[in-house]
Jmol script that loads the backbone (N, CA, C; Angstrom):
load data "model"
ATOM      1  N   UNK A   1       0.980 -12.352  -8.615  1.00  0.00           N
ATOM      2  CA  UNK A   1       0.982 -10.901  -8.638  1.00  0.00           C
ATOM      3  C   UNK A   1       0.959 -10.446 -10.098  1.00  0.00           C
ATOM      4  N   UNK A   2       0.191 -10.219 -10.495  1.00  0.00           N
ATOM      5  CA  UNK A   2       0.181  -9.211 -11.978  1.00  0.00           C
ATOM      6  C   UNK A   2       1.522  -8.460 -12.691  1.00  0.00           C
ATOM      7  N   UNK A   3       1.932  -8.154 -13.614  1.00  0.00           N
ATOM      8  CA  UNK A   3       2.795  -7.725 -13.781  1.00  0.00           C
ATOM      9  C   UNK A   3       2.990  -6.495 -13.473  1.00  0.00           C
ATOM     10  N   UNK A   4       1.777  -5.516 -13.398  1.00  0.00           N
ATOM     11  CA  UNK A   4       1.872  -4.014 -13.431  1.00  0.00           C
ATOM     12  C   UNK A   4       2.412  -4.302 -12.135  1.00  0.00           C
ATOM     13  N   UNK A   5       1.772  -4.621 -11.087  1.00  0.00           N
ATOM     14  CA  UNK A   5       2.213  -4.629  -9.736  1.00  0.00           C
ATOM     15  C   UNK A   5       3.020  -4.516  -9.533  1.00  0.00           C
ATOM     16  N   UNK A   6       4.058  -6.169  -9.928  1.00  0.00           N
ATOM     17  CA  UNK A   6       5.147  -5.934  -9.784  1.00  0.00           C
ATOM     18  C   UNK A   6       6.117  -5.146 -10.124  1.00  0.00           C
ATOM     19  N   UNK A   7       5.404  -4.521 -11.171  1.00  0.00           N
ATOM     20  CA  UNK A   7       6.535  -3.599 -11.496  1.00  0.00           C
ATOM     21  C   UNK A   7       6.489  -2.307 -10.998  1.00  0.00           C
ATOM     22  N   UNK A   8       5.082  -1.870 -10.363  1.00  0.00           N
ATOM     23  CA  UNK A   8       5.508  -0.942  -9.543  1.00  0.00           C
ATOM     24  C   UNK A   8       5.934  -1.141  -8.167  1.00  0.00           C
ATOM     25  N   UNK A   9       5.812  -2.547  -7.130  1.00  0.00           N
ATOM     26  CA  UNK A   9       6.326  -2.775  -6.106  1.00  0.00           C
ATOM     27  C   UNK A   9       8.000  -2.718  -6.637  1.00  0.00           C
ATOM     28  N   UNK A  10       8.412  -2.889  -7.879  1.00  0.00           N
ATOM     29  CA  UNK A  10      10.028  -2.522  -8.494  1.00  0.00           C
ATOM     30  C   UNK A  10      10.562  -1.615  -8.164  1.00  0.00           C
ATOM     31  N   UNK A  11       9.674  -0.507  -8.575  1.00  0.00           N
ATOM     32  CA  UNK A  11      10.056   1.174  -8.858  1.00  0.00           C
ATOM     33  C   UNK A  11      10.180   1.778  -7.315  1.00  0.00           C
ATOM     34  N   UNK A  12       9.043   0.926  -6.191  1.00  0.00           N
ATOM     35  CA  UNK A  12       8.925   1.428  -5.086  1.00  0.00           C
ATOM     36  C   UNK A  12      10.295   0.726  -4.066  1.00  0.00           C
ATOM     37  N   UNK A  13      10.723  -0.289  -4.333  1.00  0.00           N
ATOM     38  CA  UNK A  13      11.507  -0.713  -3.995  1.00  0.00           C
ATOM     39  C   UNK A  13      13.089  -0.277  -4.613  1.00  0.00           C
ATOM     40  N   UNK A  14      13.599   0.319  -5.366  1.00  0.00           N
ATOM     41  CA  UNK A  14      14.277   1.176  -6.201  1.00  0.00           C
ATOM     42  C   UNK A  14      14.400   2.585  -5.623  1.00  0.00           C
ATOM     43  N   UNK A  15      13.305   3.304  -4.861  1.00  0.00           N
ATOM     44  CA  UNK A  15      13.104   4.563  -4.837  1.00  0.00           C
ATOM     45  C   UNK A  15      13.347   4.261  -3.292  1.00  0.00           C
ATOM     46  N   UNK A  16      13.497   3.363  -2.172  1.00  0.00           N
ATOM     47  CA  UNK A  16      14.139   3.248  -0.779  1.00  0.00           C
ATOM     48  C   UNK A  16      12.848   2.797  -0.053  1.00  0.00           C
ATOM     49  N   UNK A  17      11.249   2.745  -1.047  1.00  0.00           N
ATOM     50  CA  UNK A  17      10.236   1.946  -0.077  1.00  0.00           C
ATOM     51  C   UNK A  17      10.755   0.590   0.228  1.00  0.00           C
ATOM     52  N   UNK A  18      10.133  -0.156   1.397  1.00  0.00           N
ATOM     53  CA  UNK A  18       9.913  -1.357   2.362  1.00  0.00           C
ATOM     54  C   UNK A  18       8.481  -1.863   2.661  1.00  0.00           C
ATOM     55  N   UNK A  19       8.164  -3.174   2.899  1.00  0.00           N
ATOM     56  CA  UNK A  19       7.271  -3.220   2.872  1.00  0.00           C
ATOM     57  C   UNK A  19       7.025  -3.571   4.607  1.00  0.00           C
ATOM     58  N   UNK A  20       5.725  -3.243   5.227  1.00  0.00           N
ATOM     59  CA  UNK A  20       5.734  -2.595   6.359  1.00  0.00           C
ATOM     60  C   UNK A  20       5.422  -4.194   6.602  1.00  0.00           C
ATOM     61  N   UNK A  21       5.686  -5.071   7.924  1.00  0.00           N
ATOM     62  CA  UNK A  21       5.829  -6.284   8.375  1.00  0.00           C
ATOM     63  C   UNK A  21       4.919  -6.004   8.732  1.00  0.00           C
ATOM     64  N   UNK A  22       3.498  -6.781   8.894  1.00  0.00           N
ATOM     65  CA  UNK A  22       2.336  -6.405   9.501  1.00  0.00           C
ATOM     66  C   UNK A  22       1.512  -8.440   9.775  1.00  0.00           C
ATOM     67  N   UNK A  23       0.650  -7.801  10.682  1.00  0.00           N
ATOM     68  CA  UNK A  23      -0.276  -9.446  10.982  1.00  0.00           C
ATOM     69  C   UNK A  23      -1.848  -9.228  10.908  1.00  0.00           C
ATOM     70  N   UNK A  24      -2.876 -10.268  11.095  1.00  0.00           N
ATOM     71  CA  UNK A  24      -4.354  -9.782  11.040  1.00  0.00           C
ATOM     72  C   UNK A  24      -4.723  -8.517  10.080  1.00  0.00           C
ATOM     73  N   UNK A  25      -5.624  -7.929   9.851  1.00  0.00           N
ATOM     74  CA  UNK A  25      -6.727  -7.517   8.975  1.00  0.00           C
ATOM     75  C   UNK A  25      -5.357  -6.900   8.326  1.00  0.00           C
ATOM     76  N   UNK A  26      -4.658  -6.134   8.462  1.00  0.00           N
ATOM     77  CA  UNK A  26      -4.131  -5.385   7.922  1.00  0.00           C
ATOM     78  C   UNK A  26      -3.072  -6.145   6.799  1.00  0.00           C
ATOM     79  N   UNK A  27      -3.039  -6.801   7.056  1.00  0.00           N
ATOM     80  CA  UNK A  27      -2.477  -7.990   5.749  1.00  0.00           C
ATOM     81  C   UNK A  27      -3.291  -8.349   4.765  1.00  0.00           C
ATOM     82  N   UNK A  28      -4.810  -8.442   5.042  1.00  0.00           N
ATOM     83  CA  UNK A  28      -5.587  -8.212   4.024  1.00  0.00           C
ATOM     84  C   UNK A  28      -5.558  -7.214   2.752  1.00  0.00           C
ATOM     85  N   UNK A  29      -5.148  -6.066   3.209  1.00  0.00           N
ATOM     86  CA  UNK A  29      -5.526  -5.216   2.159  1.00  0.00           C
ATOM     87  C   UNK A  29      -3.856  -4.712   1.764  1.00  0.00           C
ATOM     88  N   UNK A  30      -3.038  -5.219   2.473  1.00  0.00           N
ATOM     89  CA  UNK A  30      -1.489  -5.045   2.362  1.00  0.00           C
ATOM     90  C   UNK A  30      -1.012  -5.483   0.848  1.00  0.00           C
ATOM     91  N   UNK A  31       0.210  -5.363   0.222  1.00  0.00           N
ATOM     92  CA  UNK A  31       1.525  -4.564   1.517  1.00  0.00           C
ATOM     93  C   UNK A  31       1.237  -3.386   1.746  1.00  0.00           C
ATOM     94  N   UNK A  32       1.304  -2.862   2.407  1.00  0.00           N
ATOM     95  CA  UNK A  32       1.980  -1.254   2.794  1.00  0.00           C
ATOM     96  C   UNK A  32       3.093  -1.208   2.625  1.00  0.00           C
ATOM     97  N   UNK A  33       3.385  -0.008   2.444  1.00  0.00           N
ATOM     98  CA  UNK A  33       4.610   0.626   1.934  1.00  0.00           C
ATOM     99  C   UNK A  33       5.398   1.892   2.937  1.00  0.00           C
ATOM    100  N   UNK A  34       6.482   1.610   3.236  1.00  0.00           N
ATOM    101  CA  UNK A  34       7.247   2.744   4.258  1.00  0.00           C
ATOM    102  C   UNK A  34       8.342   3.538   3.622  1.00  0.00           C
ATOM    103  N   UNK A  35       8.508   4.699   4.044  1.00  0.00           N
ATOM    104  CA  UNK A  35       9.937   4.764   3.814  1.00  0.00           C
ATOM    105  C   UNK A  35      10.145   5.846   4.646  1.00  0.00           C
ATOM    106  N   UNK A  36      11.330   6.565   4.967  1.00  0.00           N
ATOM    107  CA  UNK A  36      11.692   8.008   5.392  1.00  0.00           C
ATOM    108  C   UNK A  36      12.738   8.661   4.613  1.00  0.00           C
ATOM    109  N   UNK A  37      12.408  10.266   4.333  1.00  0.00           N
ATOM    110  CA  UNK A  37      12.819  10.803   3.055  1.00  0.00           C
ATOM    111  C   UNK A  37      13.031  12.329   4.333  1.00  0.00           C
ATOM    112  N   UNK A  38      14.134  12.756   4.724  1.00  0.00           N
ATOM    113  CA  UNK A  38      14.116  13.991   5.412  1.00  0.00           C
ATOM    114  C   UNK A  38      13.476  14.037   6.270  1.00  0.00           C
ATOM    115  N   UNK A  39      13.450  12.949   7.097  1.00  0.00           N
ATOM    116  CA  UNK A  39      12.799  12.742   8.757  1.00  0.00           C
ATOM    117  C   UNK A  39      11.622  12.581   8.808  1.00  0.00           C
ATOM    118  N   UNK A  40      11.139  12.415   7.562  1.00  0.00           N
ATOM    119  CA  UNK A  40       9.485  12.372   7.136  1.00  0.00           C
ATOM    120  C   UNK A  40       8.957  11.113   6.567  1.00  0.00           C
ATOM    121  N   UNK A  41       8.038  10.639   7.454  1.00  0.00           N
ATOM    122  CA  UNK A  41       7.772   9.241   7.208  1.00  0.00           C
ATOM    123  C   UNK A  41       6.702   9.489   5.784  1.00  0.00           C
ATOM    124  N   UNK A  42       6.607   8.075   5.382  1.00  0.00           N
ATOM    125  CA  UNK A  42       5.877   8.586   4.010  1.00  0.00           C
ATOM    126  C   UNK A  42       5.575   6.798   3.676  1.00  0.00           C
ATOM    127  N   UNK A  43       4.136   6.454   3.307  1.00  0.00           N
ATOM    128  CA  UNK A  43       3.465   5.596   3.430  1.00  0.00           C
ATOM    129  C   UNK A  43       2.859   5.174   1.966  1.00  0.00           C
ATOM    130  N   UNK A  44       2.958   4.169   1.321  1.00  0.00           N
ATOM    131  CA  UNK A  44       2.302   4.006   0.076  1.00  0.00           C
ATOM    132  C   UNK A  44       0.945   2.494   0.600  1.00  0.00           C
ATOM    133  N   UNK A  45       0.187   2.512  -0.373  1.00  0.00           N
ATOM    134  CA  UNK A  45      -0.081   1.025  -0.782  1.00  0.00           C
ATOM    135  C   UNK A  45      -0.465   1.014  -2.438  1.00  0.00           C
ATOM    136  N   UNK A  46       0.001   0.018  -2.722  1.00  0.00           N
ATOM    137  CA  UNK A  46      -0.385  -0.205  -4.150  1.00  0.00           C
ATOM    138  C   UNK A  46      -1.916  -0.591  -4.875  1.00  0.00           C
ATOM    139  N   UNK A  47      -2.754   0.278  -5.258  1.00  0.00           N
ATOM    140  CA  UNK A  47      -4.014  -0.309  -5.515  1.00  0.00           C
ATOM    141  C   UNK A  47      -4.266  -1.302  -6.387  1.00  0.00           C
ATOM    142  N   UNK A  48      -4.693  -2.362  -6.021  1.00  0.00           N
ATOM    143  CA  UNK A  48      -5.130  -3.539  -7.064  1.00  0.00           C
ATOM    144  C   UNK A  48      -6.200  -3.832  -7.066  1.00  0.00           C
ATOM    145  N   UNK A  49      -6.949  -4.602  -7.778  1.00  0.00           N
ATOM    146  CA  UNK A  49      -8.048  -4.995  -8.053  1.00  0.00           C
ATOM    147  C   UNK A  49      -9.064  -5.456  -6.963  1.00  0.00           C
ATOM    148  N   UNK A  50      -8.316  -6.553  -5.996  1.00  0.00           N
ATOM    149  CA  UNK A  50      -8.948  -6.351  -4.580  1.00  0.00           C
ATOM    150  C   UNK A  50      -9.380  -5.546  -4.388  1.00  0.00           C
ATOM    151  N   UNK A  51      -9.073  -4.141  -4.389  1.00  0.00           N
ATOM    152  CA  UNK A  51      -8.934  -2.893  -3.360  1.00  0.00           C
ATOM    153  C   UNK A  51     -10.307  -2.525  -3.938  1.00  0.00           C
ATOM    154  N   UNK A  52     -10.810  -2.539  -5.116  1.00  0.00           N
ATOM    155  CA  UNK A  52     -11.811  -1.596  -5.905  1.00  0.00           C
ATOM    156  C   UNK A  52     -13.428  -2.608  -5.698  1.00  0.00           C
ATOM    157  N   UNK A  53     -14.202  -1.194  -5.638  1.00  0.00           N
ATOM    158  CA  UNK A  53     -15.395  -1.266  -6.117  1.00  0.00           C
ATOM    159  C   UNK A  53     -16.238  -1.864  -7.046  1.00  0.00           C
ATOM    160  N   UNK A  54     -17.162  -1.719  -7.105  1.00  0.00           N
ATOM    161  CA  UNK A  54     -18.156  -2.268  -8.691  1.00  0.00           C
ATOM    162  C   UNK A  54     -17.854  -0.649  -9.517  1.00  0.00           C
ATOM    163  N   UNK A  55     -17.738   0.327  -8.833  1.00  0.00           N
ATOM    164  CA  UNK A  55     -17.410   1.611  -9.540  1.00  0.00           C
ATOM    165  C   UNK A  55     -15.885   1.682 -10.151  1.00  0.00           C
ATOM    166  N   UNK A  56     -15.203   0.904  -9.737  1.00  0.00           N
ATOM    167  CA  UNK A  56     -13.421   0.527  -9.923  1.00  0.00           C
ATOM    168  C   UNK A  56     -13.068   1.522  -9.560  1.00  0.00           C
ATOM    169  N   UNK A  57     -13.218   1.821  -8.215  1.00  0.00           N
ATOM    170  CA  UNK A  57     -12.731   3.128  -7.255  1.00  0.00           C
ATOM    171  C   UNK A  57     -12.330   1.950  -5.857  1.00  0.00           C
ATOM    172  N   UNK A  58     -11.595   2.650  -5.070  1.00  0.00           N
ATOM    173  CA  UNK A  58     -10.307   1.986  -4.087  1.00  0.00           C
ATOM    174  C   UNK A  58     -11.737   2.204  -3.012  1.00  0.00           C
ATOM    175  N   UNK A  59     -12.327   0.963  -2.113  1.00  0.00           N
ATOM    176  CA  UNK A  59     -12.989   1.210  -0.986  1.00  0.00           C
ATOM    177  C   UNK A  59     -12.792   2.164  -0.337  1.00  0.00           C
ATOM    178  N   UNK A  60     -13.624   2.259  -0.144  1.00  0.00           N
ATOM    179  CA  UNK A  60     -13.777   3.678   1.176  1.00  0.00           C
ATOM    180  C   UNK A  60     -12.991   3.062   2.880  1.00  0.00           C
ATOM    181  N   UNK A  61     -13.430   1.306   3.096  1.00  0.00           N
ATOM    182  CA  UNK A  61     -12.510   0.858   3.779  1.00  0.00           C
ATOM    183  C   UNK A  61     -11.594   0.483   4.162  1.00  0.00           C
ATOM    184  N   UNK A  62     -10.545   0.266   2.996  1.00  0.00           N
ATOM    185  CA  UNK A  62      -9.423   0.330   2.468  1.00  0.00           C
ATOM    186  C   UNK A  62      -8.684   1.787   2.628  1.00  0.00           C
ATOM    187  N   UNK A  63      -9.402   2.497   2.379  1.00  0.00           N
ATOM    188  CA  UNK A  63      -8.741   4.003   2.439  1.00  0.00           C
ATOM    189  C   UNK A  63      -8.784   4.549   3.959  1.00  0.00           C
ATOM    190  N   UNK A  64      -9.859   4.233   5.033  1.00  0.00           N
ATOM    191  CA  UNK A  64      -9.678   4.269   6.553  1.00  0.00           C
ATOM    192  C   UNK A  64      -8.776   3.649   6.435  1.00  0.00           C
ATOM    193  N   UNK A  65      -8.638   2.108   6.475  1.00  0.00           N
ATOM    194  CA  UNK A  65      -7.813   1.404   7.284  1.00  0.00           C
ATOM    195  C   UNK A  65      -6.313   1.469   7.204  1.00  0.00           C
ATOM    196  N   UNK A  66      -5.999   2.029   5.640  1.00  0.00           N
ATOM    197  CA  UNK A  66      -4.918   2.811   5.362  1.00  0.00           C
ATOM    198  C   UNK A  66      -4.297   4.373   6.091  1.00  0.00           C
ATOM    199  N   UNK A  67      -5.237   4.849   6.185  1.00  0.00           N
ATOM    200  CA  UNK A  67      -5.049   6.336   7.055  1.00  0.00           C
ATOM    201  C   UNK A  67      -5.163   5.980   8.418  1.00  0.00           C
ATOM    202  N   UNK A  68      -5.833   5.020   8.709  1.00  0.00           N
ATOM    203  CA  UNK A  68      -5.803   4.527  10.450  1.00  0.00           C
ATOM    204  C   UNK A  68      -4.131   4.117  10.877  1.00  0.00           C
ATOM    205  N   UNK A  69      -3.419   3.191   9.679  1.00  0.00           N
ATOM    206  CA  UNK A  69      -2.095   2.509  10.097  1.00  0.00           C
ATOM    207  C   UNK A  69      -1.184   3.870   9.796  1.00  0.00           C
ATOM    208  N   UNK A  70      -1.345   4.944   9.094  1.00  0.00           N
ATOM    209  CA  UNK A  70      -0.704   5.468   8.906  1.00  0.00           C
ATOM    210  C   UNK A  70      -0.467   6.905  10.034  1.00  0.00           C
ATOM    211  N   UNK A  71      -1.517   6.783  10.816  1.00  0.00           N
ATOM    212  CA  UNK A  71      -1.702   7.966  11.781  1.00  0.00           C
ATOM    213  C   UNK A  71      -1.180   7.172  13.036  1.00  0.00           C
TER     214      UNK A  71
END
end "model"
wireframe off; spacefill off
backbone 0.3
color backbone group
């Protein structure tokens, strides 16, 4: 894991995120990130290098499959 990473999976883990237990595709592009803050669920993932383009922009399928687990 890179250092930036880890150090923001730190900050997210510090601030009451978890990382969401998951199996198949969705472990691919994982971790996900959970937490609840005032009855309000609230969802991260950390973008890394995987995640990006030849443009170094976060897939467009990555960003469904993120809003799919999160709905």
């Amino acid at each position: 894991m890179p250092q930036q990473t880890k150090q923001t999976a730190d900050k997210l883990r510090s601030e009451g995120w978890a990382i969401v237990e998951s199996t198949g595709f969705v472990q691919l592009i994982g971790p996900l990130w959970q937490r609840v803050v005032d009855k309000v669920h609230e969802y991260a993932l950390i973008a890394e290098d995987k995640h990006h383009n030849r443009r170094g922009l976060v897939q467009g399928g990555v960003l469904m499959t993120f809003a799919d687990r999160t709905c």
